[in-house]
N, CA, C and O of each residue as an XYZ file, in Angstrom:
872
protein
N     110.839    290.618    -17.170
C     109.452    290.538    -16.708
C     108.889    291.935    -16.466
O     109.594    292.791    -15.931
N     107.705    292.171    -16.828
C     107.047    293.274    -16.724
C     106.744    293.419    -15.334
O     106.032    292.670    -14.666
N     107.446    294.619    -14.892
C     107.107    294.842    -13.274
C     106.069    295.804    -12.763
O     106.300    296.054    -11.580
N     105.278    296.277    -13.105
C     104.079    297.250    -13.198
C     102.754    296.708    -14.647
O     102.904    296.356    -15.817
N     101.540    296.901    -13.750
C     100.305    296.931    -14.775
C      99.670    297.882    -14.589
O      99.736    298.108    -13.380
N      98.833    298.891    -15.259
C      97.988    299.586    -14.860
C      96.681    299.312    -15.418
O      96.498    299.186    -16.629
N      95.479    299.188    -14.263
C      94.103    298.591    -15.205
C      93.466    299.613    -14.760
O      93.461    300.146    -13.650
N      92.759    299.914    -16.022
C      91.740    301.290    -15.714
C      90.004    300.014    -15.720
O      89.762    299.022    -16.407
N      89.275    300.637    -14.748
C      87.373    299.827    -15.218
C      86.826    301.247    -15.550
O      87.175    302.348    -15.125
N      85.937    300.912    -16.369
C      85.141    302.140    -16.906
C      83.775    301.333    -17.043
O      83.509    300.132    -16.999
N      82.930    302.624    -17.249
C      81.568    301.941    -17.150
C      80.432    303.044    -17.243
O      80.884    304.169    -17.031
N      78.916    303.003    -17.536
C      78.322    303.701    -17.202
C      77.864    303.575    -15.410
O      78.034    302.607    -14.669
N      77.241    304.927    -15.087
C      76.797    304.318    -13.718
C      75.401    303.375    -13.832
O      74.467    303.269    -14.627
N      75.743    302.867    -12.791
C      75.262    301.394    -12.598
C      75.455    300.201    -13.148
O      74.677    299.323    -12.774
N      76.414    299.862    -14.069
C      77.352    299.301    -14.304
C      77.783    298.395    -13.105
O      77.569    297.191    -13.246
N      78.191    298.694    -12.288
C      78.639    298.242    -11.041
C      80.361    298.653    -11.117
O      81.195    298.005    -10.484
N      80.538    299.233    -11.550
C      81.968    298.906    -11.734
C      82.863    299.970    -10.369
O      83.974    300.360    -10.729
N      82.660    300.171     -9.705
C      83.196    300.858     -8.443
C      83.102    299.686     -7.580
O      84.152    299.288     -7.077
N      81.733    298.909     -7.261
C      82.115    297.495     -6.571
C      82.917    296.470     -7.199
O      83.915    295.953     -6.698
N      82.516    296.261     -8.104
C      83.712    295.599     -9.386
C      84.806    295.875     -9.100
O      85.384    294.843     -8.759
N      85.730    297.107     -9.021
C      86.540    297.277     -9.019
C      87.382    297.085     -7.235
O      88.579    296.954     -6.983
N      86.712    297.115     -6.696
C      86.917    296.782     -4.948
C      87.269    295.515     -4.749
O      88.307    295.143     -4.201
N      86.251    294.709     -5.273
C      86.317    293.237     -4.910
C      87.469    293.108     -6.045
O      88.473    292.621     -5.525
N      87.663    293.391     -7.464
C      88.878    293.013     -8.065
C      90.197    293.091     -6.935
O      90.613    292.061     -6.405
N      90.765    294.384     -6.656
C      91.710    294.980     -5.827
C      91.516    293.646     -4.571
O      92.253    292.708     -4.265
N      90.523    293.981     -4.196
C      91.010    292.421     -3.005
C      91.622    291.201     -3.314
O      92.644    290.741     -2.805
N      90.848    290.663     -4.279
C      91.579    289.498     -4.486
C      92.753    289.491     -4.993
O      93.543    288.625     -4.617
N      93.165    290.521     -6.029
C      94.503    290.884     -6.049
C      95.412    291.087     -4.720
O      96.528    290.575     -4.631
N      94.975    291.687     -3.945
C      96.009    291.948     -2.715
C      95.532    290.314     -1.844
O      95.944    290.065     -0.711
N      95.072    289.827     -2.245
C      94.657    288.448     -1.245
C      96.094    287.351     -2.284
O      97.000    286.681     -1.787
N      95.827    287.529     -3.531
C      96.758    286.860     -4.301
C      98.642    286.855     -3.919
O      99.537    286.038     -3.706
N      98.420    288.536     -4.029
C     100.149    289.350     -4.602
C     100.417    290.007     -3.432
O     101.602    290.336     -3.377
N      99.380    290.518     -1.895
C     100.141    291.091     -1.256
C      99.425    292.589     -1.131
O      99.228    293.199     -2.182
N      98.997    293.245      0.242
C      98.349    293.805     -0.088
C      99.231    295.454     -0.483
O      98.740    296.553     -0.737
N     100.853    294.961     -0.382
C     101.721    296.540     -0.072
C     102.240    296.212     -2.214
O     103.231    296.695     -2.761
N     101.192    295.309     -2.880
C     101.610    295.370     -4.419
C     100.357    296.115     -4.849
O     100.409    296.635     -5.963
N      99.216    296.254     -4.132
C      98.074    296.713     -5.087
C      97.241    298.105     -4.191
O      97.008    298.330     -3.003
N      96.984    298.804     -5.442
C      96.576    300.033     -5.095
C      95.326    299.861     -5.826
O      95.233    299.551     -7.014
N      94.413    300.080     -5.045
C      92.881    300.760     -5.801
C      92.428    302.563     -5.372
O      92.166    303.267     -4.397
N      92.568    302.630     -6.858
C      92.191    304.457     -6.949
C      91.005    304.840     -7.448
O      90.102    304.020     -7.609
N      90.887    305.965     -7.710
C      89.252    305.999     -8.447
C      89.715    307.709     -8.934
O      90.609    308.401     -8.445
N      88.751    308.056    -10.061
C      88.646    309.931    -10.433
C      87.264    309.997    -10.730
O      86.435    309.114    -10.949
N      87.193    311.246    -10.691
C      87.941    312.261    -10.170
C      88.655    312.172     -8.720
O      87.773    312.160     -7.862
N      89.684    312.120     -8.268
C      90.467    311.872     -7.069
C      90.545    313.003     -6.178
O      91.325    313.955     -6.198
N      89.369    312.664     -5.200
C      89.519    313.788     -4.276
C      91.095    314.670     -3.832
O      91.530    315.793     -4.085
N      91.435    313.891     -3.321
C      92.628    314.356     -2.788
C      93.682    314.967     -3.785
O      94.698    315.567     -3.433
N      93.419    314.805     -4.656
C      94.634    315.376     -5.562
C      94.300    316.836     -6.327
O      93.403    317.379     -5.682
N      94.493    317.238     -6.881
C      94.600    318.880     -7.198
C      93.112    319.152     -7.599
O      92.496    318.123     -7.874
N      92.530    320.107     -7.675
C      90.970    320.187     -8.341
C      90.038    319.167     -7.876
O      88.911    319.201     -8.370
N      90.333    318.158     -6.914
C      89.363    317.092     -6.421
C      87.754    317.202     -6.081
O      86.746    316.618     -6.480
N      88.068    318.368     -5.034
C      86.774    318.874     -4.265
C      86.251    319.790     -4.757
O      85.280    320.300     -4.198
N      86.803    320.343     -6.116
C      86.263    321.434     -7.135
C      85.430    320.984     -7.783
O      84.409    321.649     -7.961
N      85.584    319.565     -8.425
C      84.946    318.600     -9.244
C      84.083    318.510     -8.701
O      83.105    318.863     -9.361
N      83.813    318.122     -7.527
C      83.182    317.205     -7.201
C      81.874    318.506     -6.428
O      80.792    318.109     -5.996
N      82.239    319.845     -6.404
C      81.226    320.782     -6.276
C      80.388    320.505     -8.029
O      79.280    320.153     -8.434
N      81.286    320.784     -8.438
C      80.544    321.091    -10.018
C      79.559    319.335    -10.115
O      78.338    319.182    -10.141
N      80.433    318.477    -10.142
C      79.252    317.137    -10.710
C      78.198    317.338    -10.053
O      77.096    317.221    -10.590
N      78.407    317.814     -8.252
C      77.157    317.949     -7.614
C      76.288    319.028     -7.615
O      75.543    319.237     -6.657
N      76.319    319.891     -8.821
C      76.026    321.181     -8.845
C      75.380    321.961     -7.868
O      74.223    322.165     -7.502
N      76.730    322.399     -7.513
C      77.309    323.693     -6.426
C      77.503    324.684     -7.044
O      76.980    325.767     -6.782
N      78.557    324.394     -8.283
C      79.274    325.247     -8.698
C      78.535    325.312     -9.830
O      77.465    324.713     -9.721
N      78.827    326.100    -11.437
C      78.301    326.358    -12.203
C      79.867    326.811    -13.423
O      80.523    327.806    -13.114
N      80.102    326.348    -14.148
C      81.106    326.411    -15.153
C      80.804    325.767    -16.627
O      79.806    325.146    -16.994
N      81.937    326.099    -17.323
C      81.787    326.231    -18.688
C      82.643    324.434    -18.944
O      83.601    324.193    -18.209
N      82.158    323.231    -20.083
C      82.290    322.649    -20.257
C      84.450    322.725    -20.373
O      85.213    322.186    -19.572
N      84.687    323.220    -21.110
C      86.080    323.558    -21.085
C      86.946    323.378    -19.624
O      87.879    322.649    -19.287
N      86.210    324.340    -18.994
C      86.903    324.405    -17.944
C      86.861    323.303    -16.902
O      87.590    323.147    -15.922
N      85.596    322.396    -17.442
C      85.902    321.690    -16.617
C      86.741    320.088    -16.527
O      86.993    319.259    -15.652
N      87.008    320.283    -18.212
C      87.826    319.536    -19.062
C      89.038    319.708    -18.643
O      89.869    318.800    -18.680
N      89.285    320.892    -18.193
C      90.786    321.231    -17.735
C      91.064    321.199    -16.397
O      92.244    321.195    -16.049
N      89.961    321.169    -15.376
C      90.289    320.915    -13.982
C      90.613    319.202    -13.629
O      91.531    318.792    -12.919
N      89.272    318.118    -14.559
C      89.742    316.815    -14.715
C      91.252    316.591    -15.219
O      91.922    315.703    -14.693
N      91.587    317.094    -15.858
C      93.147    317.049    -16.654
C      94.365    317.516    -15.600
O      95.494    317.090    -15.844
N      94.186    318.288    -14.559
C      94.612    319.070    -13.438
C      94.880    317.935    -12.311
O      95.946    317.683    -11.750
N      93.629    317.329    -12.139
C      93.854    316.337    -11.069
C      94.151    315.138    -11.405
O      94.986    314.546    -10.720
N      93.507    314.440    -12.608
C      94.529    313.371    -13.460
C      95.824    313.779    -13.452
O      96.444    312.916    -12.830
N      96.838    314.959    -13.947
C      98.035    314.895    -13.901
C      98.658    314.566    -12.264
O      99.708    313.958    -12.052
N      97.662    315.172    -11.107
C      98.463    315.364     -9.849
C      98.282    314.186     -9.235
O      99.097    313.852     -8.375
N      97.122    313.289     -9.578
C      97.384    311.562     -9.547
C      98.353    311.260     -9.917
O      99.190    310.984     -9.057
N      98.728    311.160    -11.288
C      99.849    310.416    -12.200
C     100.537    311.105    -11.159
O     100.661    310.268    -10.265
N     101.032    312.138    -10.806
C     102.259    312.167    -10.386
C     102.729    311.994     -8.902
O     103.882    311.879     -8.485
N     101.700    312.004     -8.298
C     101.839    312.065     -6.399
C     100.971    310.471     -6.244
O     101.647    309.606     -5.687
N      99.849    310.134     -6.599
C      99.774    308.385     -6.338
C     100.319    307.409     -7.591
O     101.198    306.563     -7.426
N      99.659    307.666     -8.852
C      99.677    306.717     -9.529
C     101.325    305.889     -9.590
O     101.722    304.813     -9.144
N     102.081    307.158    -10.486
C     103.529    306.674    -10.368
C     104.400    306.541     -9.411
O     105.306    305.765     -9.714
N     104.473    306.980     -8.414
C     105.319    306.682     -7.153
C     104.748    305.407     -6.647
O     105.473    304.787     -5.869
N     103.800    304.987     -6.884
C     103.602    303.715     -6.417
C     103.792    302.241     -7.158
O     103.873    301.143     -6.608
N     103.840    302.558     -8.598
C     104.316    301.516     -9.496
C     105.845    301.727     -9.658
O     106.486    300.697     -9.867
N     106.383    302.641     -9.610
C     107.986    302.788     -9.553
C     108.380    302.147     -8.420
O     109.583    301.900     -8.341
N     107.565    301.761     -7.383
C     108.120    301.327     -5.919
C     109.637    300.575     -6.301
O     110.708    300.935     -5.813
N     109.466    299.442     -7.296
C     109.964    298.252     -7.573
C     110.286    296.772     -7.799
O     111.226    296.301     -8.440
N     109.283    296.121     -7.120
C     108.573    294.744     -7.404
C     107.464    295.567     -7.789
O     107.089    296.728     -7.631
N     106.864    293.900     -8.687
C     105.857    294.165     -9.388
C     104.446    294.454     -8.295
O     103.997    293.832     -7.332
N     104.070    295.637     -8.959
C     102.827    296.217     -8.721
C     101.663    296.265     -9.629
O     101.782    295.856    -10.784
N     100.687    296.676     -9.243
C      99.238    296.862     -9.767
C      98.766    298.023     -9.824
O      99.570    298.550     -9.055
N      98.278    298.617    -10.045
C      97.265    299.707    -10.100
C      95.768    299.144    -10.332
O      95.594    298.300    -11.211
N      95.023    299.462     -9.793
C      93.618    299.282    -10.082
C      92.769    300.368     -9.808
O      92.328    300.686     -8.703
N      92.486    301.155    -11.371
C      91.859    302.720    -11.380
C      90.120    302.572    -11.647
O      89.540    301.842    -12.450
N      89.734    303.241    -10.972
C      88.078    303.414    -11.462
C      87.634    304.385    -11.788
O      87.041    304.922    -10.852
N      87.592    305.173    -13.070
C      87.421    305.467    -14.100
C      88.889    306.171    -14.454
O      89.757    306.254    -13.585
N      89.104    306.712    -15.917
C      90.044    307.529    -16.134
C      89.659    308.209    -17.318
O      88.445    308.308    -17.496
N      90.595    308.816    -18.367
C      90.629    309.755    -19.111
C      89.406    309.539    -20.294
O      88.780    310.380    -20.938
N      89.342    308.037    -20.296
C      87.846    307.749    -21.460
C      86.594    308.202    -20.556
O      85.590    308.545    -21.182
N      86.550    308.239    -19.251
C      85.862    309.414    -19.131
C      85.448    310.223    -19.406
O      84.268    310.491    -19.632
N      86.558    310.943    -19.460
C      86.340    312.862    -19.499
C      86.909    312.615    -20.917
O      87.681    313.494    -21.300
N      86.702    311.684    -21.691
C      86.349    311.883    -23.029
C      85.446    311.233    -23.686
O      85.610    311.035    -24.890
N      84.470    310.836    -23.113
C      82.699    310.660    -23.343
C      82.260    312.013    -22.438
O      82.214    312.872    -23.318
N      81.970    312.574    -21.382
C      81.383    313.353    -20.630
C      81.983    314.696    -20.724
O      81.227    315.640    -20.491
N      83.061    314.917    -20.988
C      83.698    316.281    -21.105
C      83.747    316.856    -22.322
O      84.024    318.052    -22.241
N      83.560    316.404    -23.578
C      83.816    316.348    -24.947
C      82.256    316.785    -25.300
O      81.268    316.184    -24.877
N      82.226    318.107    -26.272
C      80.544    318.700    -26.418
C      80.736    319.184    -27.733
O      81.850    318.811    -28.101
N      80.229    319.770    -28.518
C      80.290    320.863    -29.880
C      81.708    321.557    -29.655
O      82.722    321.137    -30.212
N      81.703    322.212    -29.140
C      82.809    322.910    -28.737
C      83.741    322.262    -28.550
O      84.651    322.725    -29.238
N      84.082    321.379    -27.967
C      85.516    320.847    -27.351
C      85.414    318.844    -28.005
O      84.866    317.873    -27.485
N      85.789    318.908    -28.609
C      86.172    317.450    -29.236
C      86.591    316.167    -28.048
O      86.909    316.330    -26.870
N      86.473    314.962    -28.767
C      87.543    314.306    -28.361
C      88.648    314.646    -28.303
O      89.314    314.777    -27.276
N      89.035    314.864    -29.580
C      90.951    314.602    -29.747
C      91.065    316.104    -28.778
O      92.133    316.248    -28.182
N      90.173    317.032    -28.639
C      90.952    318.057    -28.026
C      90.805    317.879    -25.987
O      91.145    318.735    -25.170
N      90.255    316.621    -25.720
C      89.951    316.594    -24.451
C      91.031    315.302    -24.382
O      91.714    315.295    -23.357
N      91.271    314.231    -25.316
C      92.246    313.863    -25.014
C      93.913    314.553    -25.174
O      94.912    313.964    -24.763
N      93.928    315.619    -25.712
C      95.093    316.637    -26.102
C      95.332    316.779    -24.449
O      96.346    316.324    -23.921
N      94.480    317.332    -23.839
C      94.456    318.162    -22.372
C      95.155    317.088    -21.495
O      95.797    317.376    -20.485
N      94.966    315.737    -21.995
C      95.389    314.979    -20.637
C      96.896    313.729    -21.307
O      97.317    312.629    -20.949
N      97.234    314.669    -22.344
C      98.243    314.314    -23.143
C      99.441    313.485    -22.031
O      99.533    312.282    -22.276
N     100.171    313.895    -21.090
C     100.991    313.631    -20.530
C     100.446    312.631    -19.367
O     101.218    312.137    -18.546
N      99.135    312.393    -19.370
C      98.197    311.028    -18.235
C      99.464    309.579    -19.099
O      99.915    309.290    -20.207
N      99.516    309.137    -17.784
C     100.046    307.272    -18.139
C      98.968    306.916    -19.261
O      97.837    307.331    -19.515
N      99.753    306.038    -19.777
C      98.130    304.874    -20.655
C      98.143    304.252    -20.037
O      99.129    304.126    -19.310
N      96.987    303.411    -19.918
C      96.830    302.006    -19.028
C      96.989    300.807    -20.170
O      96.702    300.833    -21.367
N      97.499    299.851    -19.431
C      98.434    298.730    -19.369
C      96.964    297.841    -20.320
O      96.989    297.179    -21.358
N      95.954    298.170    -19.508
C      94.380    297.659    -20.128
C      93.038    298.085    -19.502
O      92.620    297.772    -18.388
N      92.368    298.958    -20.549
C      91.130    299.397    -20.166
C      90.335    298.193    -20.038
O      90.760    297.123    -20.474
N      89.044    298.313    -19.386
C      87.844    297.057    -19.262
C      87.058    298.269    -19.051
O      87.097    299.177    -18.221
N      86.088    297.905    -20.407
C      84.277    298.313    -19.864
C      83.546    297.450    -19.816
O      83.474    296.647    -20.747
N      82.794    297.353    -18.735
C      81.771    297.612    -18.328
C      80.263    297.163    -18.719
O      79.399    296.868    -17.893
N      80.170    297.164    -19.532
C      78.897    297.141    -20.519
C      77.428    296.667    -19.774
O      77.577    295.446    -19.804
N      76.617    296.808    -19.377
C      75.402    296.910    -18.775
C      74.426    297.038    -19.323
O      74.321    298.068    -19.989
N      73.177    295.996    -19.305
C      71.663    296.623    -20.356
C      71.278    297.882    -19.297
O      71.598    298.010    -18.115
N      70.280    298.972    -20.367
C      69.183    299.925    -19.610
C      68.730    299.180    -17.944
O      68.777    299.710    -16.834
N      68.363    297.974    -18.286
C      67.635    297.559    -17.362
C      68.202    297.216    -16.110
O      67.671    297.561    -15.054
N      69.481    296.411    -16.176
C      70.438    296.379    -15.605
C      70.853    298.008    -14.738
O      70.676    298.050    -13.520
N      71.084    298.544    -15.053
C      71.985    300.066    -14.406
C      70.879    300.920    -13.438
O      70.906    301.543    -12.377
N      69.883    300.548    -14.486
C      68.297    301.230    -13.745
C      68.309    300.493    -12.645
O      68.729    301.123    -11.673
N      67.945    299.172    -12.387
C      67.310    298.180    -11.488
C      69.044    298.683    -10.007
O      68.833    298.844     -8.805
N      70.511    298.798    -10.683
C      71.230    298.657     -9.576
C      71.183    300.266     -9.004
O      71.363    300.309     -7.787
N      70.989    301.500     -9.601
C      71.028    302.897     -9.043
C      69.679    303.539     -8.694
O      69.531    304.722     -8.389
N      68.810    302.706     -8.769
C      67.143    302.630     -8.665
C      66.964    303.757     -8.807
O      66.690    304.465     -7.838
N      67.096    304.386    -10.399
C      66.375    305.306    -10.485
C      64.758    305.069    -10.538
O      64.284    303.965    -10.807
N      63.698    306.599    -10.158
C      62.482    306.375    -10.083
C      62.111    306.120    -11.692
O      62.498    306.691    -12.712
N      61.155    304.970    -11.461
C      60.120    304.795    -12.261
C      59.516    305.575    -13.148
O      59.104    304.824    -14.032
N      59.301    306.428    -13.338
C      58.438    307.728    -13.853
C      59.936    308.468    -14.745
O      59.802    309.192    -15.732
N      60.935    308.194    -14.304
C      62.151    309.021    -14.475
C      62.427    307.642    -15.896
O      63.348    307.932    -16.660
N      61.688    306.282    -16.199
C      62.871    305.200    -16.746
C      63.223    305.789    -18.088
O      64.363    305.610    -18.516
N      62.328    306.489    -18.801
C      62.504    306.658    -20.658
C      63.412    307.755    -20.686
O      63.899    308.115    -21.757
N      63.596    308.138    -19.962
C      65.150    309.192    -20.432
C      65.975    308.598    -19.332
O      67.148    308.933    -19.166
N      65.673    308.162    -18.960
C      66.871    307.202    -18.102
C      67.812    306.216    -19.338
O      69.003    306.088    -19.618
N      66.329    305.571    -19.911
C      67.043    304.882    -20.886
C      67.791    305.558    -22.224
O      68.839    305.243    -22.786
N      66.885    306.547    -22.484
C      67.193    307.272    -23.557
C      68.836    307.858    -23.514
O      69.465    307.881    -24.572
N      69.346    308.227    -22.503
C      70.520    308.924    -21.651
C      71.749    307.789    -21.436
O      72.974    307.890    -21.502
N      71.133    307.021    -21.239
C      71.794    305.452    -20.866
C      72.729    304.947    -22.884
O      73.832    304.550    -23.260
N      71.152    305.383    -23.662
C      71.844    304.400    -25.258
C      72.312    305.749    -25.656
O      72.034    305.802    -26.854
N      72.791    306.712    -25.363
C      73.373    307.996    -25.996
C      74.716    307.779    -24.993
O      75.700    307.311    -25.565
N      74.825    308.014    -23.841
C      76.698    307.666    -23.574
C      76.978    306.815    -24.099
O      77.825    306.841    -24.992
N      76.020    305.195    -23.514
C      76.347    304.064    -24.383
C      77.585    304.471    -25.585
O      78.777    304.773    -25.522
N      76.761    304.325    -26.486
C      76.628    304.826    -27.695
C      78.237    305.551    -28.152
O      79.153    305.181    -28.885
N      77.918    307.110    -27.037
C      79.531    307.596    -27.167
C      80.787    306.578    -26.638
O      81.815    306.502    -27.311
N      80.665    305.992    -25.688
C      81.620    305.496    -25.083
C      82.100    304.043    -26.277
O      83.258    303.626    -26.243
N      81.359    303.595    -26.975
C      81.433    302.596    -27.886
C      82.509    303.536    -29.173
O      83.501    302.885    -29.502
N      82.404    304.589    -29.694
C      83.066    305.579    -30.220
C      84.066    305.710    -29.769
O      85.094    305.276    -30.288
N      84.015    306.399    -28.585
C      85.675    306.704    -27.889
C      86.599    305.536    -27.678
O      87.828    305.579    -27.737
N      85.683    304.259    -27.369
C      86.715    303.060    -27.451
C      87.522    302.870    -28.876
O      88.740    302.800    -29.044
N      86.411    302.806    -29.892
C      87.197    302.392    -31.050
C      88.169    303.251    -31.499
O      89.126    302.823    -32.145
N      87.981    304.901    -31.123
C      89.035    305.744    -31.463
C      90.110    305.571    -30.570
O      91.262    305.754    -30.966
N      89.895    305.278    -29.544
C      91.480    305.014    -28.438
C      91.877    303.612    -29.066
O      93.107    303.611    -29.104
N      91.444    302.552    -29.517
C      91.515    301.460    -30.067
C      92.401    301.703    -31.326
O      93.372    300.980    -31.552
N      92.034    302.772    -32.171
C      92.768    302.724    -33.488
C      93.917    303.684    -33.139
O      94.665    304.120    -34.014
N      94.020    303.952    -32.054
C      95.575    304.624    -31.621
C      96.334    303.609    -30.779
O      97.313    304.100    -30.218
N      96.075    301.985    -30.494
C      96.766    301.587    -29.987
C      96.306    301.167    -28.583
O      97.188    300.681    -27.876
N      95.198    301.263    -28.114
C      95.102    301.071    -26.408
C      94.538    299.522    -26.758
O      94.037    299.047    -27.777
N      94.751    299.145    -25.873
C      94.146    297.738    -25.431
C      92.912    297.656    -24.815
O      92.932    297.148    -23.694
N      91.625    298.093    -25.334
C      90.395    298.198    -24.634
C      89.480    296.758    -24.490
O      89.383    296.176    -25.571
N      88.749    296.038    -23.276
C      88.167    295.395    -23.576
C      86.292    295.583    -23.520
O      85.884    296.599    -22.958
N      85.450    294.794    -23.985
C      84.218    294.752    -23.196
C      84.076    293.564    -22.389
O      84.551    292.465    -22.676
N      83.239    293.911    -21.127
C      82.767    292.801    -20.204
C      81.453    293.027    -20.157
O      80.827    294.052    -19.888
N      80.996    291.616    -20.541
C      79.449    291.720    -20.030
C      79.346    291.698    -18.006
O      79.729    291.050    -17.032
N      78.458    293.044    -18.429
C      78.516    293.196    -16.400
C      76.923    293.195    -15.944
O      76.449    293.923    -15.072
N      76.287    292.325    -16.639
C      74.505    292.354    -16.546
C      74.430    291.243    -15.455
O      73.479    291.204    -14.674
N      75.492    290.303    -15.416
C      75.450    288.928    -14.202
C      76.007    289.537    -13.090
O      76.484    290.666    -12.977
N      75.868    288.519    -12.174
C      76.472    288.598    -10.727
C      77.700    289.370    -10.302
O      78.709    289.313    -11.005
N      77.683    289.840     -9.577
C      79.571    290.219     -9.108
C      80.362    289.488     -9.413
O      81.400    289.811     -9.991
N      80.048    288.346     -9.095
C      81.337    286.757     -8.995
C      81.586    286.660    -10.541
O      82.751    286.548    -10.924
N      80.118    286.713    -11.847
C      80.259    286.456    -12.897
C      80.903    287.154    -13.703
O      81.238    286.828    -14.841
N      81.169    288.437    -13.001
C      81.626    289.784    -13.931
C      83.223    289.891    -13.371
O      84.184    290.266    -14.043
N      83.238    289.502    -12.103
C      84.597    289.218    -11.834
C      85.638    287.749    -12.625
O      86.855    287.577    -12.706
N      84.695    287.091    -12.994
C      85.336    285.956    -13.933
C      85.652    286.208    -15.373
O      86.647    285.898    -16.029
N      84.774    286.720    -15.639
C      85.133    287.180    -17.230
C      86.348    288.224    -16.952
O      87.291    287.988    -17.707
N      86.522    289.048    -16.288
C      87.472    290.083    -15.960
C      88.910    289.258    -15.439
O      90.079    289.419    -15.788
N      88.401    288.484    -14.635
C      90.010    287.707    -14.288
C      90.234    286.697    -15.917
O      91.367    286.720    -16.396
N      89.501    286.147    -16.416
C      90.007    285.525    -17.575
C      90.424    286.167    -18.790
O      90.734    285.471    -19.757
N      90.485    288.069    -18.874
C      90.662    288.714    -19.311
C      92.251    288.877    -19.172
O      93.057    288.850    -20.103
N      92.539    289.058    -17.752
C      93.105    289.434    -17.074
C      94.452    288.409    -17.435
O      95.588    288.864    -17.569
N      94.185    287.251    -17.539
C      94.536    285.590    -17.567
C      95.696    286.056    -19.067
O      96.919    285.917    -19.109
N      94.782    286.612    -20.143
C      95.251    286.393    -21.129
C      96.331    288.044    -21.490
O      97.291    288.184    -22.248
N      95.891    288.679    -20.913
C      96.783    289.849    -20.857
C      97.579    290.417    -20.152
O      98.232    291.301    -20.707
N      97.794    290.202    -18.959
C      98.112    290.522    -17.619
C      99.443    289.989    -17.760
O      99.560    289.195    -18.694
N     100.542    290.230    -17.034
C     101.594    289.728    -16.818
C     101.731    288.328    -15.749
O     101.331    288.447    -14.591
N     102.279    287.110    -16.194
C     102.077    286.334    -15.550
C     101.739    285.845    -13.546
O     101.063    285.056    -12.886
N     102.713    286.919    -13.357
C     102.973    287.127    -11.805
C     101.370    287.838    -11.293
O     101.199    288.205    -10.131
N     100.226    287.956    -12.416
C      98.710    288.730    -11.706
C      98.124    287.863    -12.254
O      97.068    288.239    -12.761
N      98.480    286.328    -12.432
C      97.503    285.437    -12.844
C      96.442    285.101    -11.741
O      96.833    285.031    -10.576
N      95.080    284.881    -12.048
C      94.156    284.820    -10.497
C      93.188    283.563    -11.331
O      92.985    283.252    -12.505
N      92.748    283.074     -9.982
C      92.006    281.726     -9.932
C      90.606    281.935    -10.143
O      90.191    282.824     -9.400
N      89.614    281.379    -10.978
C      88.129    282.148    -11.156
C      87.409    282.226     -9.486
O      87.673    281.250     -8.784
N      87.034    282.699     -9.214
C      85.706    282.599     -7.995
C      84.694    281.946     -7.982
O      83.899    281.816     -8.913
N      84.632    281.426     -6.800
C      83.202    280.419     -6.379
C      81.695    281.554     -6.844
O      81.517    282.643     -6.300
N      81.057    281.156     -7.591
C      79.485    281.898     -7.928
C      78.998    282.312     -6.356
O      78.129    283.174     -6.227
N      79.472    281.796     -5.415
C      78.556    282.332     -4.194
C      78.915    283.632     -3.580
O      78.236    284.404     -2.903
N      80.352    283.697     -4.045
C      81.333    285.322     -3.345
C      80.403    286.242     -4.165
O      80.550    287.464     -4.123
């Protein structure tokens, strides 16, 4: 029996997928126990380059696309090695439940200069996950949940069908190397986006993380 899963959610923002991914992790630890399931997220503060990142996304800082390809790759490795794996090695079966990872910082880190294959090169030695899930969200959808302003919507949208767009790319290329990527429609309810995800889950997951759909009212 497979004693470890690792599920990465990915998504654009507003997507929902950071609450998505919370309420997943609960009901998992409501299911399996809450000392089997871990919910993480990256860039990961706490781990190497955390609070570096997180100057630069909030521009504090000011750096060169590269480099910052290589600080994500820095703190992805010091995850994998100080939370991610010490906690699925425990020994009964565990979970991981990550919110975002390396298809990340290979839609957003990846420019003229620096490729995919060379931003996934950088994070060469990252775990694979067990099974990616995106996300998938209309314009209207992501707008209406991160309320951007009004006046701001046409490059909101415009910005929105261009990651889109990349992240549909980077799937099929991690896809033709072997990953297990899915899409979820995430335009419905929490409860609805959590059902399609547990029936995902149903058919790929190792039997012992089988979960029951949710009442539409949670």
């Amino acid at each position: 029996m497979t004693q470890t899963f690792f599920l990465v959610l990915e998504g654009l923002d507003g997507s929902g997928k950071s609450e998505v991914s919370r309420r997943l992790a609960a009901l998992l630890a409501r299911a399996l126990g809450d000392e089997r399931v871990l919910l993480s997220y990256e860039p990961n503060n706490p781990s190497a380059a955390g609070e570096y990142i997180r100057d630069v996304l909030g521009k504090r800082i000011s750096i060169s696309a590269r480099t910052l390809a290589l600080a994500f790759a820095l703190n992805r490795a010091d995850h994998n090695e100080r939370v991610i794996a010490p906690f699925l090695n425990a020994g009964e079966p565990r979970i991981v439940v990550c919110d975002r990872y390396y298809l990340s910082s290979m839609v957003y880190q990846s420019t003229d200069g620096l490729s995919v294959e060379d931003v996934l090169d950088l994070n060469v030695s990252a775990r694979r996950p067990d099974l990616t899930l995106f996300l998938d969200a209309s314009p209207e959808t992501c707008h209406q949940r991160i309320g951007a302003r009004q006046n701001h919507r046409e490059l909101f949208e415009d910005q929105f069908a261009e990651k889109r767009a990349k992240y549909q790319s980077v799937i099929d290329f991690l896809r033709g190397r072997g990953e297990t990527i899915e899409i979820v429609d995430a335009n419905g309810s929490i409860a609805k986006v959590i059902n399609g995800i547990i029936a995902i889950l149903n058919e790929y997951a190792p039997a012992w993380m089988a979960l029951e759909k949710v009442a539409e009212a949670e």
